[in-house]
Steps between C-alpha positions, in 0.01 A plus 500: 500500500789727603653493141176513337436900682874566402485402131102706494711776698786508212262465165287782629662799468445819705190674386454817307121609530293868345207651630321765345249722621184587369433893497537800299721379210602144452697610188722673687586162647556371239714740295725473848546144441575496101795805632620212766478250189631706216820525768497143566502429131835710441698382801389139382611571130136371383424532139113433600276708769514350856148299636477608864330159535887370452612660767205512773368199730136699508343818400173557713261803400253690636191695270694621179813386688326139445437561130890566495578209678309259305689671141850423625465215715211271335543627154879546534498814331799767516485791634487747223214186326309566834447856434409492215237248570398670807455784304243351290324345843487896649301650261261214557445525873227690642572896616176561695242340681219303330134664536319173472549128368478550151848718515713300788404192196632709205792631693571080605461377119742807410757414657455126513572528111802663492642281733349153290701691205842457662469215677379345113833658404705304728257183466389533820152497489322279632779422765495480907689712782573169659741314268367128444854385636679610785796694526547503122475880524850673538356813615208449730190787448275566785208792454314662817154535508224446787176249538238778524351310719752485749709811508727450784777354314717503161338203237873406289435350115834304512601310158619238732391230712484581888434292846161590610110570382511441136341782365285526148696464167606880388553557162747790373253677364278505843822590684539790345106615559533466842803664556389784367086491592375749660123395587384866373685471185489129416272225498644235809722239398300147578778192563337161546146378628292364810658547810871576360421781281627863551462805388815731490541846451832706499699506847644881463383579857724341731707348251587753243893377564508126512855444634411424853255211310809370291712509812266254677450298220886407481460305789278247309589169393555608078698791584768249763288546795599700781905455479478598157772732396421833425758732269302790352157671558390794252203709601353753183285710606238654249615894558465743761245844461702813551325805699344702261355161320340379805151705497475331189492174640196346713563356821474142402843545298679697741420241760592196245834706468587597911396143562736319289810721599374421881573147370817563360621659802415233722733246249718735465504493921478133443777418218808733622760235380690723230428396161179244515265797490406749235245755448435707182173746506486789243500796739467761201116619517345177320127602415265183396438654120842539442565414163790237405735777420436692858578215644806379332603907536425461910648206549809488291575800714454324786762219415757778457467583857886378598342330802259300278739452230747348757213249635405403187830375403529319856177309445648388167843387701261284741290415264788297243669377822201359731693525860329336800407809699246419693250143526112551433441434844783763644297761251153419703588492798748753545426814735394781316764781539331816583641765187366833485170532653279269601212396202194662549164279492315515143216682429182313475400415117186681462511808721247737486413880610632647797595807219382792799768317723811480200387875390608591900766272563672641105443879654660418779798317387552563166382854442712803619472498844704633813543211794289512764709585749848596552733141530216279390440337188118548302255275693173340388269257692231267343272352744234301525321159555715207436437373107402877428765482244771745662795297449345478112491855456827555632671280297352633176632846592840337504503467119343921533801533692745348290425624170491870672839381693705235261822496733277509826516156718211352660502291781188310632541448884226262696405695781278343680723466775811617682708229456402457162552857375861457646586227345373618148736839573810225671451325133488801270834641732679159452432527124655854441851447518792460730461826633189377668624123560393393864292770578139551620189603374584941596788375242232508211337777602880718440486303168206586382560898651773480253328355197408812213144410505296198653117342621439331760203264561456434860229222451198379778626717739229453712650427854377782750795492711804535258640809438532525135681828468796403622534263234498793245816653368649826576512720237286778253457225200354160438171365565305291671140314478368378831189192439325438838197376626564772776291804459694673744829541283319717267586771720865456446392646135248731527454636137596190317311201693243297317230270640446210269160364473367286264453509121180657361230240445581513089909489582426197723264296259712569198790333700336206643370438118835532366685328755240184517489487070149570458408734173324835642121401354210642643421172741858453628529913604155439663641201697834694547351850633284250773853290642688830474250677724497238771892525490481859522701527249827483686743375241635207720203373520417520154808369387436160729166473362626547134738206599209266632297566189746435271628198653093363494367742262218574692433830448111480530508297799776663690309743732283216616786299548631821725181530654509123635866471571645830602784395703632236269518732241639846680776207623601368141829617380633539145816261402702742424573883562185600674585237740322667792121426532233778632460357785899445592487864388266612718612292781832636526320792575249399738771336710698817601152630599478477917234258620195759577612658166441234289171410721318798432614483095314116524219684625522745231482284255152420543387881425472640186883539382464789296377789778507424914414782670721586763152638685381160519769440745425742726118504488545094589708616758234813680243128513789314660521265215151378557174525331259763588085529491327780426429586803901521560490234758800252478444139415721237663497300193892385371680646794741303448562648136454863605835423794678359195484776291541782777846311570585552103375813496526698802834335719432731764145445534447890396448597154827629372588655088879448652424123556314459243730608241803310641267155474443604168834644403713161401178403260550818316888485493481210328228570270292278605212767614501874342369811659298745257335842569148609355429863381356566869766370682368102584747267584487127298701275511489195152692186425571364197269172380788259497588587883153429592465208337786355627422594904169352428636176423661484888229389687648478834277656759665828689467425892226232409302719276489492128617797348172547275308466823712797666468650162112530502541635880688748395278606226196480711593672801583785250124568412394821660107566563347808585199603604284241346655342235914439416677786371587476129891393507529436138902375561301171674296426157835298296571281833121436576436366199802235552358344774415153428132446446479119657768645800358415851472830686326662770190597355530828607837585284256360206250729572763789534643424162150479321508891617782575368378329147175642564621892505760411211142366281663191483170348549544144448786448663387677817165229437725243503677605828202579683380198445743320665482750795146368536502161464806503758302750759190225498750191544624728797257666625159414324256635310358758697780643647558882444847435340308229254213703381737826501677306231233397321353856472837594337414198308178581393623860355795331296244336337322768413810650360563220319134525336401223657225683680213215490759289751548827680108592547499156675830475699366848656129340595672251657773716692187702600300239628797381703578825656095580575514168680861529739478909494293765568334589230722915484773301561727747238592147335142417421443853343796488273365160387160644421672803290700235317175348447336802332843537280378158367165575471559769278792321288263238393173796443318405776501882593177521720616244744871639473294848621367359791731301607764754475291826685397204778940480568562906432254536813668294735841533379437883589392427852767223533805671334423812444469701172873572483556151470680367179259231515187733541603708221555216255152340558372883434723468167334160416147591589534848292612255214160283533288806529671626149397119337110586655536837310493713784804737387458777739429267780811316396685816444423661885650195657792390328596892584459477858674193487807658263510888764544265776731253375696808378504648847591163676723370288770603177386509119638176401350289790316286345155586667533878378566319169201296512286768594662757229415190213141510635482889447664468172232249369229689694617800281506340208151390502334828592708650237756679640757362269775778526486477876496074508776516196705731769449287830565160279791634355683571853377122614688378230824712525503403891389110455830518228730639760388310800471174377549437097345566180396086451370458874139418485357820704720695235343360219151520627558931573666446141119346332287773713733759314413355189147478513511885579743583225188302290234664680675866431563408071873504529572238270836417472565532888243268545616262214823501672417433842218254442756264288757563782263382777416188288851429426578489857226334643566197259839502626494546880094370528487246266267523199187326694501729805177781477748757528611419161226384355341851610826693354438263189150635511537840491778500257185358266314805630774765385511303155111570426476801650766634289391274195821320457347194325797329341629470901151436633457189261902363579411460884163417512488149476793390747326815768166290411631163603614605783253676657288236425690227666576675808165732564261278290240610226348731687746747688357819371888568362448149310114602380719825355753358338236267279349841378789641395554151300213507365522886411847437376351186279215722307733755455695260310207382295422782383099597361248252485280493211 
């Protein structure tokens, strides 16, 4: 055995191996090589041009670098044979992006032609990559592309057997489409079928220089395996941009490019042995429509360059001689010697926006400017959520920076620590010469103090106890970038910090399309828009998803998937660069967060992210953090809850803005809670979707108590009331309407959310609540309990809201009944049931009973309550209201004004029983014709009802219709037009097409169309008014009965004469 490894040892000579990049200009590569070959020829006397395949173990390729490879090593082709033919290929290839199918297929038949045409010139065909025998081939060819569907790793086309997965038969021909396919350019390359097939595309990002790829793949068994001898390694690079060419390039290029030298200087850290490593790369302004001539021009200057001239002919000397320098496996494993600076991370492939941020960061850094301050180089700080994208951003303003600054250095340091900032500097010191040999990490800071120009990224810089200044050099010029999920280090740059939040909702869904493959049609931006929006757009987040969907194309079923199995998927990583989940993101953030910090955050969570008012804390706090009755009397309900949460929130059992803040501080220094200001000076506080989602997926109880339970306790012992009813607190409405509807509560934090959605005219959902609150008050208490029937008489008038006034009518007999029978019979709870009796009465026409019954309350409510009572007043409203349906205007008229003078005297102009009674007057107006004076008092309802609670709240709407039907009354036309389709519009959208409201708007928007003879309108909505009214009020609602005649009417008109 021991002779057989000496005699393999001796027959295989040391290796001589090329890689070429893909990029900018691949000829330029290539008219290096035929200059390294036309001097080979001479020294070697040769009558005939020189085959590189001669001289070279393997040529690998990446994107046109691939195309190159496959010319000279699979075709054999010389140098000056491959340019030429490679000419030819160019002006086939795609320049710009396809639009649709039809052109990505022309632009793959285009060039899959003029590549048949010269392999059918060398009688190559029809042939395979993978020769039929193995090692046959003298000079091995190996082409980089990537499985599209699994992106985390380099897919090599060798034309030679290899130990391992067999993958699908490549021929030449599909070699050289996938090196070079870009998916929005190029139909995908297809290789085999059933479970082994893959699709490849080009593998530019990542692996735009493929020698780290050919370095591990001289380890393998057909290259020698690992002790394989290596002599020579050549690395041609496809041409640098020079500063004033780089705006003309987009980023995707001038990433390609910074990434592949990143890779050569890592080899060139790794391969320090003099001689075994060479790198040519055009650094003379290549542009990528440079014609043939440019290029030759640029890069036959470039070979002049005594430096380059000198390497050149020392490549040649190793190539001829094949020394043993180094063995494959010495070349893998080898420590990487830091040179230079340290390689900066690469940008992500498809970055997007952020163009406010770059426009700041370019004024501050690359524009004129004057420093700061005196001894200090120009700062910026980026902060922001982890996965906002600020390490992104700042890395694409490195290739701003560079183009502006070509001689500049940039150094990326990882900040995120002490220790690990100081090592970064220790490194960078160690790497700078013997001067600074030995020293420590203030060492780099005199290095870079002496440097003509430099930028600095100090990246994640989110510890709240390091001192980063003292880690920034001591001079008037450089700059530095400082990425942090700290908030607080913004300060360190007042005029140039920069919070970064997430993408717009277009920016985000145009990225997860792009970066999942899908083709931006209407249904797959629909489904898009919906996962971007629970994401909240935060490009982390998005670019995880993207990941997940491509991998299972499941782009349609995605958010469900979310929906079901949150955790999982916040957790699930990407294979390669984005190698952080969401929630590892977010986690390292929670974790520096002190214990009753990240407590109150879990609790949080269960609001409504967007806006927390900071006044919810401290109203909970006046009720001691537990629920309170009308009455203001204290329930002992959940003490246990309301102890928790005074702990959290008040440590010194006192409420206290100092403590409060500090509890609160860490969340917002790591961005994990922000703190916004209104226009009048309200405190909220929001946190972003992904944060929430993620605490709500820890369901461990704080101190024995779930923190949705201590959530809701919060949010109930917030709700004010007043003097007979809870103060509107509109901040409450978003969290309210959270609250789970099958959550076990005490009844009474049902019933005191159902008044919240009850003043905010959410009507249905406050139904919903309230009836919860009383079927949980007669488990409790039973049915005739004050607490019980108190909720059912809120019951009773949310379905009257709701038009469901029949079920009303007879939820209010029976609450009556009950109370006649327990109570007395002036008990002020039995007289507000009566008046919410005659409010019934009188929806459903009944109008003498509604009289009676409503004059028999207004008695003994006076003696009872009083006349100054809001109560007292409305039933005075309500009765003036029935008197109006009897006819008796003036009647109507006297009351509903001694009801609006003393409601104006008691109480403001926007309570709501002065704005009941001034409604009454309006309508009261109206009908004894005093339209200018109705049109007057109508008009201020509505302008008040819009301020205090908002233009598509029920009682809004309804002051909005009796302005209408007095703009009709009065012949103003257009007004009326305009407000009667307005008041239909919203009803249907915040009542629901079947609710009488609407149905009434719907109504006298038919009125305003015949009174104005608009027939072509009249004869559109007719029919679907018809239906229905019909359906919901029957055949013979007097508003049905007039609907039919204006059919009818409508119909002869359209007949025209009989004869």
């Amino acid at each position: 055995m021991a002779s057989t490894s000496t005699e393999s040892k001796t027959l295989r000579p040391p290796g001589n191996y090329l890689a070429i990049d893909g990029g900018i200009s691949t000829l330029s590569s290539l008219i290096i090589l035929e200059e390294m070959f036309e001097r080979l020829k001479f020294d070697l006397n040769s009558s005939e041009d020189l085959r590189p395949a001669r001289f070279l173990d393997a040529i690998i390729g990446t994107g046109t670098g691939g195309i190159a490879a496959i010319l000279l090593g699979k075709l054999g082709m010389t140098a000056t044979e491959a340019i030429d033919a490679y000419s030819t290929l160019e002006g086939a290839m795609a320049r710009t992006k396809a639009t649709n199918d039809s052109e990505r297929a022309s632009n793959t038949a285009r060039f899959r032609e003029a590549f048949v045409s010269i392999l059918r010139a060398h009688k190559m065909e029809n042939l395979f990559m993978h020769d039929e025998k193995p090692n046959t081939a003298t000079c091995k060819t190996i082409v980089c592309a990537m499985n599209k569907a699994n992106m985390a790793g380099c897919h090599l086309i060798r034309s030679y057997q290899s130990r391992g997965m067999t993958s699908p038969k490549c021929s030449i021909l599909d070699a050289a489409c996938a090196s070079i396919n870009d998916p929005e350019m190029y139909d995908p390359v297809l290789l085999g079928a059933g479970h082994s097939s893959v699709t490849l595309i080009n593998a530019m990002m990542g692996y735009a220089n493929p020698i780290k790829e050919l370095m591990r793949e001289t380890q393998t068994a057909p290259f020698g395996g690992e002790n394989s001898q290596i002599s020579t390694v050549i690395s041609l690079g496809a041409g640098k941009h020079g500063p004033l060419e780089a705006s003309r390039l987009s980023d995707a290029i001038r990433n390609i490019a910074a990434g592949a030298e990143r890779t050569h200087q890592e080899m060139q850290g790794r391969l320090r042995v003099e001689g075994i490593y060479f790198r040519f790369n055009v650094d003379q302004g290549i542009q990528p429509d440079d014609d043939i001539s440019t290029v030759n021009g640029k890069t036959r200057a470039y070979v002049e360059i005594p430096d380059v001239n000198s390497a050149i002919d020392n490549s040649l000397t190793s190539l001829r001689h094949r020394e043993e320098r180094l063995s494959a496996k010495q070349i893998n494993t080898i420590k990487v010697v830091e040179v230079g600076f340290k390689p900066r991370p690469a940008l992500v492939p498809n970055f997007i926006g952020r163009e406010d941020i770059l426009q700041g960061l370019r004024r501050t850094h690359i524009s004129p400017h004057t420093p700061m301050s005196p001894g200090t180089p120009t700062l910026s700080v980026l902060y922001g959520l982890g996965g906002s994208g600020k390490t992104s951003i700042a890395l694409r303003f490195c290739l701003d920076f560079e183009q502006a600054n070509p001689e500049a250095r940039v150094y990326f340091l990882d900040a995120r620590s002490e220790s690990k900032l100081t090592a970064d500097l220790e490194a960078i010191a160690r790497s700078c010469g013997s001067k600074f040999k030995g020293k420590g990490w203030r060492n780099a800071l005199e290095y870079f103090a002496g440097l003509p120009q430099f930028l600095i990224i100090m990246d994640n810089a989110d510890d709240t106890t390091l001192r980063i200044s003292q880690f920034f050099p001591q001079c008037s010029h450089g700059h530095i970038i400082i990425t942090s999920r700290n908030a607080t280090y913004s300060q360190l740059a007042r005029t140039s910090n920069w919070e970064v939040r997430d993408l717009s909702p277009e920016q985000a869904r145009d990225l997860l399309l792009t970066d999942a493959d899908y083709e931006k049609t209407e249904t797959n931006v629909e489904d898009a828009s919906k996962i971007v929006e629970a994401l909240g757009c935060l490009p982390l987040g998005v670019a995880h998803a993207a990941a997940y969907i491509h991998t299972h194309r499941c782009l349609s079923t995605y958010l469900q998937t979310y929906q079901q199995s949150s955790r999982q998927l916040l957790a699930y990583t990407l294979p390669h660069d984005l190698n952080e989940s969401v929630a590892t993101t977010i986690n390292m953030s929670l974790e520096k967060l002190p214990q009753e910090s990240k407590d109150i955050l879990r609790i949080l969570s269960f609001f409504s992210v967007s806006s927390i008012a900071h006044s919810i804390l401290i109203d909970a706090h006046e009720h001691q953090f537990q629920r309170r009755s009308q009455s203001g009397k204290k329930h002992s309900s959940s003490v246990r809850a309301s102890v928790v949460l005074s702990s959290l929130l008040c440590p010194n059992e006192v409420w206290s803005e100092y403590d409060i803040n500090a509890r609160l501080l860490p969340c917002i220094q790591h961005s994990l809670l922000r703190t916004v200001t209104s226009a009048n000076n309200t405190k909220f506080y929001s946190m972003h979707v992904l944060v929430q989602s993620y605490l709500q997926t820890d369901t461990s109880p704080i101190h024995n108590i779930s923190p949705e339970s201590l959530a809701i306790r919060l949010l109930d012992s917030s709700i004010k009331f007043g003097e007979w009813q809870s103060v509107m607190q509109p901040q409450l409405l978003p969290h309210v309407k959270l609250v789970p509807k099958g959550k076990t509560l005490d009844p009474g934090a049902h019933g005191d959310f159902a008044k919240v959605l009850q003043q905010a005219g959410e009507y249905q959902a406050a139904l919903i609540q309230v009836q919860i609150a009383v079927k949980g008050w007669e488990n409790k208490l039973g049915e005739r309990h004050g607490q019980t029937l108190a909720a059912m008489q809120n019951m009773a008038c949310l379905l009257d809201f709701s038009g469901r006034i029949e079920e009303s009518l007879e939820l209010n007999w029976k609450i009556l009944e009950l109370r006649k029978r327990h109570s007395p019979q002036d008990h002020p709870s039995t007289l507000l049931c009566m008046s919410a009796i005659s409010q019934a009465l009188t929806n459903l026409g009944r109008h003498e009973e509604a009289a009676k019954m409503a004059e028999e309350a207004l008695e003994a409510q006076k003696k009872v309550l009083g006349l100054t009572h809001a109560e007292t007043l409305m039933t005075m409203t309500r009765l003036g209201w029935t008197y109006d349906n009897l006819g008796h205007h003036t009647r109507a008229l006297d009351i509903k004004m001694e009801a609006l003078e003393t409601s104006k005297r008691m109480y403001s102009e926007d309570h709501i029983a002065t704005l009941k009674a001034m409604g009454g007057v309006g309508i009261s107006l109206c009908k004894l014709g005093r339209f200018e004076d109705a049109y007057k008092l109508q008009k201020r309802i509505v302008d008040l009802r819009e301020r205090k609670l908002r233009i598509d709240h029920p009682d809004t709407i309804s002051s909005m219709s009796n302005l209408s039907t007095t703009l009709l009354d009065m012949g103003r036309r257009e007004e009326a037009l305009e407000m009667c389709s307005k008041v239909v519009s919203l009803s249907k959208k915040h009542l629901g097409e079947t609710h009488p409201r609407t149905l009434r708007a719907s109504y006298q928007l038919l009125f305003a169309y015949d009174k104005f003879r608009m027939e072509d309108e009249m004869r559109r909505s007719l029919g679907p008014i018809l239906t229905l009214h019909e359906s919901v009020h029957g055949r013979d609602h007097r508003h049905t009965i007039q609907i039919r005649r204006w059919e009818q009417k409508m119909a002869a008109r359209s007949a025209g004469p009989i004869d």
